[in-house]
C-alpha positions in Angstrom: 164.6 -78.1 151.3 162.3 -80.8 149.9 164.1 -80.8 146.7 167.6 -81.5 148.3 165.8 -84.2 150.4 164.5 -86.2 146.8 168.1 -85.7 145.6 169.3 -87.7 149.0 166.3 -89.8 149.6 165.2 -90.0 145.7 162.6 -92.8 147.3 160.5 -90.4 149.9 157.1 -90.3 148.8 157.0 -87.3 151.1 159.2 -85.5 149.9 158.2 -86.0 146.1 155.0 -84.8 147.3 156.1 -81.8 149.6 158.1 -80.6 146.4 155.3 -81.2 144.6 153.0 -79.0 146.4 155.5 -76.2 146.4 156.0 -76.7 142.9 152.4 -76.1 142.4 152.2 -73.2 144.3 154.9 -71.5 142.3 152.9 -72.4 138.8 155.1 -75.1 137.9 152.0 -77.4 137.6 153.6 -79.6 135.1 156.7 -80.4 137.0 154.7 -80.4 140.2 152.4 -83.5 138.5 155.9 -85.3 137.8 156.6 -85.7 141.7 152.9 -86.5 142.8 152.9 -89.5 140.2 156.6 -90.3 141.6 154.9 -90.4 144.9 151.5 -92.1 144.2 154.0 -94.9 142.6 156.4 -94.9 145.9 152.9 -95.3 148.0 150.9 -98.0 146.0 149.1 -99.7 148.9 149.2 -96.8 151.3 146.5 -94.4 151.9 147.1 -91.4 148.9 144.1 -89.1 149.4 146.1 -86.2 150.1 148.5 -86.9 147.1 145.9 -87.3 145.0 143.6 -84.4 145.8 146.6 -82.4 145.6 147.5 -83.3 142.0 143.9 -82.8 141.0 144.6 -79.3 142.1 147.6 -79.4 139.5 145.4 -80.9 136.8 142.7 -78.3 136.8 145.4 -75.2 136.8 146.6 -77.2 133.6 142.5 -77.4 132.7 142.8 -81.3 132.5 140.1 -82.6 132.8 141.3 -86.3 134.3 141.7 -84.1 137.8 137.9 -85.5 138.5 139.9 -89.1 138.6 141.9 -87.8 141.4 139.3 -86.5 143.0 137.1 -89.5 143.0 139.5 -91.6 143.8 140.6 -89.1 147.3 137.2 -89.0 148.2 136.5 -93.0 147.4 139.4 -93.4 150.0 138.0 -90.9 152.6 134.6 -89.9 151.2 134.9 -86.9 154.6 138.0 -85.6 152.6 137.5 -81.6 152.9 139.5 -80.1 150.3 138.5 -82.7 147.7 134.7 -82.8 149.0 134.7 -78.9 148.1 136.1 -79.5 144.6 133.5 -82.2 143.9 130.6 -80.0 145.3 131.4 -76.7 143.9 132.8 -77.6 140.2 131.5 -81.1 139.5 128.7 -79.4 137.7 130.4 -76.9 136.0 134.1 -77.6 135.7 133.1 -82.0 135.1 129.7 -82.2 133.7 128.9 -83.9 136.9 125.0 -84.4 137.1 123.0 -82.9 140.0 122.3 -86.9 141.0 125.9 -87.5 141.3 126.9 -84.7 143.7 124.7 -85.6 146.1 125.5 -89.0 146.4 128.7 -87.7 147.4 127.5 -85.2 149.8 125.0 -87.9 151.1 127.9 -90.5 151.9 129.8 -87.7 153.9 127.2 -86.8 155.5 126.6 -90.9 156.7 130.0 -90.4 158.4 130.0 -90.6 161.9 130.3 -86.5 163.1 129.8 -85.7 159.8 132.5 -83.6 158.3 131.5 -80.3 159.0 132.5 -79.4 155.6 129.4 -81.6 154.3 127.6 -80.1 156.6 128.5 -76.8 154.7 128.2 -78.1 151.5 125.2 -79.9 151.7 123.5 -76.5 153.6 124.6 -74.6 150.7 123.3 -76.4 148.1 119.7 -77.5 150.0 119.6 -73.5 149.8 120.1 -73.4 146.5 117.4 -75.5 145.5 115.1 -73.5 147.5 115.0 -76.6 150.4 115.4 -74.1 153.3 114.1 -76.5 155.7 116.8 -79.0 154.9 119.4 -76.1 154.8 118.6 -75.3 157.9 118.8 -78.5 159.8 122.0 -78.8 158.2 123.2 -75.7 159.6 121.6 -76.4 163.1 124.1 -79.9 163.1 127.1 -77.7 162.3 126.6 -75.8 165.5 125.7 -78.1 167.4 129.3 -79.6 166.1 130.8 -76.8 166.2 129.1 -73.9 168.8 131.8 -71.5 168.3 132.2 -71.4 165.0 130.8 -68.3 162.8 130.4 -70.7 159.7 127.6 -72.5 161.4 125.9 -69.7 163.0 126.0 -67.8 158.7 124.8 -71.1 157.6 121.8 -70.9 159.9 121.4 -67.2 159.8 121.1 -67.3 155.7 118.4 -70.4 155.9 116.8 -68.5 158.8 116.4 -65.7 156.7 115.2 -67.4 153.3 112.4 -69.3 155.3 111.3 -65.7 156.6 112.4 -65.8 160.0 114.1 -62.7 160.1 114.6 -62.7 164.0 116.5 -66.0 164.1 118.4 -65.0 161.3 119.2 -61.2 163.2 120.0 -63.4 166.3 122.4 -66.2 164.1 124.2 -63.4 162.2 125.0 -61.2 165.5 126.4 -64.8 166.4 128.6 -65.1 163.8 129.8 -61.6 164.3 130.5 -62.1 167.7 132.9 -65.2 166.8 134.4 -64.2 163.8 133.2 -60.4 162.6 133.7 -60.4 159.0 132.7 -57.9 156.3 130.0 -61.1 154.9 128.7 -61.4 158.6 128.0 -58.0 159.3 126.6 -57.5 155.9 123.8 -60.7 156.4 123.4 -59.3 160.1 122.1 -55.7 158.3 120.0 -57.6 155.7 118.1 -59.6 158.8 117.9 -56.1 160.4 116.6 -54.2 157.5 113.9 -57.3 157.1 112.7 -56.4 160.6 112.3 -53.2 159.7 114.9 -51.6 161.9 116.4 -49.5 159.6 119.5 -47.4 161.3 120.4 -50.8 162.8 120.6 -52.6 159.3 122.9 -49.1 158.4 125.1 -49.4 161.1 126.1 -53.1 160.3 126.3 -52.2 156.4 128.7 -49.4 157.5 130.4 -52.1 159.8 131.0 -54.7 156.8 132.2 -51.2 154.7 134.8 -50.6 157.1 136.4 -54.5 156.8 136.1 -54.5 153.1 136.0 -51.1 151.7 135.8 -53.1 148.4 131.8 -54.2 148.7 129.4 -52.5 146.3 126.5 -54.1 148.1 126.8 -52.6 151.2 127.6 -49.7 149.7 124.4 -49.7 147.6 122.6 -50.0 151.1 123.7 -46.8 152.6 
């Protein structure tokens, strides 16, 4: 479809990038590139967020490493951007030799947005966890449900600080949440580990069973039975 559209419309920036998304998706990463820069140059003074988060996506599967350009330049345009926000958070490190520094700034200027995003929310939980801040994870989790009060993400996010700082109950009581939105093989699994921390042993069983049953695949909770 999108490539007969470029053949009629050869100047849609839309369909240059539709085609190249698909493109992308097939592995043809190289040709896929060759339609987001056709439609980055058909959108010069335009917002191009999207278009350019997407050809960071193609960049990386190539393993270039000029995909952190795209990705700065998405997120410079909408700092809230979720897909690019993710890549930044989760790879700048690794993937970019991003400093520590760097990736919060990021996550810091998100989270200045009005709302915030909830996927800085996320993020910013995630990584205050990682850093052994559970305080700060956890009042990042606590805005994500306010945000969001019926989403299972916020009530995990809680749950998982809840249960670092050793306040097993709140974490039982956020993870039977988050089963009760979304049950999941990860929610029932955190609800058993909360369970087992209060000592209520055949409880913390049942739910490993429970997370068995969605994903038979799950050596943890196998190792708890």
């Amino acid at each position: 479809l999108f490539e007969r559209v470029v053949q009629v419309e050869p100047e849609s920036y839309l369909g240059h990038h539709k085609l190249g998304v698909l493109l992308h998706q097939a592995g043809e990463h190289q040709l896929a590139l060759e339609h987001y820069d056709r439609a980055l140059a058909l959108r010069p003074s335009q917002p191009q967020a999207d278009i350019r988060y997407d050809r960071a996506l193609a960049r990386i599967a190539l393993d270039r490493r000029d995909a952190l350009e795209d990705i700065d330049r998405a997120l410079d345009e909408r700092p809230g951007h979720e897909g690019a926000l993710r890549v930044f958070a989760q790879e700048g490190e690794g993937r970019f030799g991003l400093l520590p520094s760097e990736i919060d700034f990021r996550l810091g200027l998100a989270l200045s947005l009005p709302g915030p995003p909830l996927v800085a929310l996320e993020l910013a939980s995630r990584r205050a966890l990682s850093k052994g801040d559970n305080k700060l994870a956890l009042k990042h989790a606590v805005e994500y449900e306010r945000l969001a009060p019926t989403s299972a993400m916020g009530a995990r996010l809680e749950g998982r600080a809840a249960l670092y700082s050793g306040q097993f109950a709140r974490a039982r009581d956020a993870f039977e949440r988050a089963c009760q939105r979304a049950p999941s093989a990860d929610a029932h699994y955190e609800l058993g580990l909360a369970l087992e921390k209060l000592g209520q042993r055949d409880a913390a069983a049942a739910q490993f069973r429970r997370a068995l049953e969605l994903d038979p695949a799950r050596p943890r909770a196998a190792g708890k039975l």
